[in-house]
C-alpha positions in Angstrom: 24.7 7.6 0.5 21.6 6.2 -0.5 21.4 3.1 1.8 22.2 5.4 4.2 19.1 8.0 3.6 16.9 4.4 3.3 17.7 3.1 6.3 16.9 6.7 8.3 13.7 6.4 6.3 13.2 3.0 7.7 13.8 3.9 10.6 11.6 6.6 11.1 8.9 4.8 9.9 9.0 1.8 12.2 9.5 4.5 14.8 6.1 6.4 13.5 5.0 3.0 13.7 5.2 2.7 17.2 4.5 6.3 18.0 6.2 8.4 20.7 7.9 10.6 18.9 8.3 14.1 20.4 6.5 16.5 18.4 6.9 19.7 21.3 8.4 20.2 23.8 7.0 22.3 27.1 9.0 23.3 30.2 6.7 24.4 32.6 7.2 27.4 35.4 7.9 24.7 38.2 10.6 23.2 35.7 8.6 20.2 35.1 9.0 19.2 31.6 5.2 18.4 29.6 6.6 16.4 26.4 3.7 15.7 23.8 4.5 12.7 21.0 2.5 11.1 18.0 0.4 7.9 18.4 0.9 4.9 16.9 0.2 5.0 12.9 1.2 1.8 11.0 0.4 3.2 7.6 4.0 4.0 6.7 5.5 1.1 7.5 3.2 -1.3 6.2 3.5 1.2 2.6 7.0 0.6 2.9 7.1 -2.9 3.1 4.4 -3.3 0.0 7.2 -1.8 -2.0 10.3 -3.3 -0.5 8.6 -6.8 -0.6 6.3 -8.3 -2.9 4.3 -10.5 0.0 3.1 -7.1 1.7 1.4 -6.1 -1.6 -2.4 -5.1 -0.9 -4.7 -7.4 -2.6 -7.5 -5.5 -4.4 -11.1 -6.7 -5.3 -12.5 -6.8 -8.4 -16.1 -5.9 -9.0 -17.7 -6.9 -11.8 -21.0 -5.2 -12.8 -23.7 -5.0 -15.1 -25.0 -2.4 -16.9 -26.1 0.7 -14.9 -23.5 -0.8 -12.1 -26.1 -3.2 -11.5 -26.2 -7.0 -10.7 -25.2 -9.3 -13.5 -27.3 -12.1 -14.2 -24.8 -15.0 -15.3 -26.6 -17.6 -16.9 -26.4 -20.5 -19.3 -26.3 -17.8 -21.9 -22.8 -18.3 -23.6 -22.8 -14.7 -24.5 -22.6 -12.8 -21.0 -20.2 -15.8 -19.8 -18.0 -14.9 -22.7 -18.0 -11.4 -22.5 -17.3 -11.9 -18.0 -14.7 -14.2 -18.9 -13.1 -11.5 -21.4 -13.5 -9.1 -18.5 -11.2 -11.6 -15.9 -9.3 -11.9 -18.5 -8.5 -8.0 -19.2 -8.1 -7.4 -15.8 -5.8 -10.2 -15.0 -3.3 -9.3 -17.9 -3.2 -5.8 -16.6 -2.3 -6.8 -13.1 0.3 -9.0 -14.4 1.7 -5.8 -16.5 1.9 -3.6 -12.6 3.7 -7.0 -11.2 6.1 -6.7 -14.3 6.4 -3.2 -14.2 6.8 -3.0 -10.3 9.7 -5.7 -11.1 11.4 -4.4 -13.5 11.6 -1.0 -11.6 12.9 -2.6 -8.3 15.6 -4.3 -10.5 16.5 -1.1 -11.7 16.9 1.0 -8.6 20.2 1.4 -7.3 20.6 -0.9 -3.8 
């Protein structure tokens, strides 16, 4: 049942993806029929394929600022390198705990 429902799902993305999709439906006096459909929107899709595969993920920048959100000045001085390296560092490990989490949910959800 539910590879079923994710497949329609699919489907109607990719079709949303495309666009075209009636939306109304007119029939005019003469009997002509008017038929109005969605544009194109690729959002969907490309969000469903981020979470069905791994290499569609979104890559997201990291900023790194000083204080007031201003410029850092990276020097010789061993202190601000430590404390920008500590910063990589934080941010790193809690990518790395999403990619594990993101895993270890898609290994638990039913096929």
């Amino acid at each position: 049942m539910r590879a079923k429902a994710r497949d329609i799902l699919v489907a109607a993305a990719f079709a949303d993806a495309v666009g075209g999709i009636a939306i109304q439906r007119t029939i005019r006096p003469d009997g002509t029929e008017d038929v109005r459909t969605t544009p194109p929107n690729g959002r969907l899709p490309l969000e469903l394929l981020a979470r069905m595969h791994p290499d569609w993920r979104p890559v997201k920048a990291v900023e790194t600022s000083g204080p007031q959100r201003g410029a850092m000045a990276v020097d010789h001085n061993t202190e601000v390198i430590e404390r920008l390296a500590a910063r990589i560092k934080e941010t790193k490990a809690r990518h790395e705990r999403w990619e594990a989490q993101q895993s270890q949910a898609a290994a638990e959800a039913p096929a």
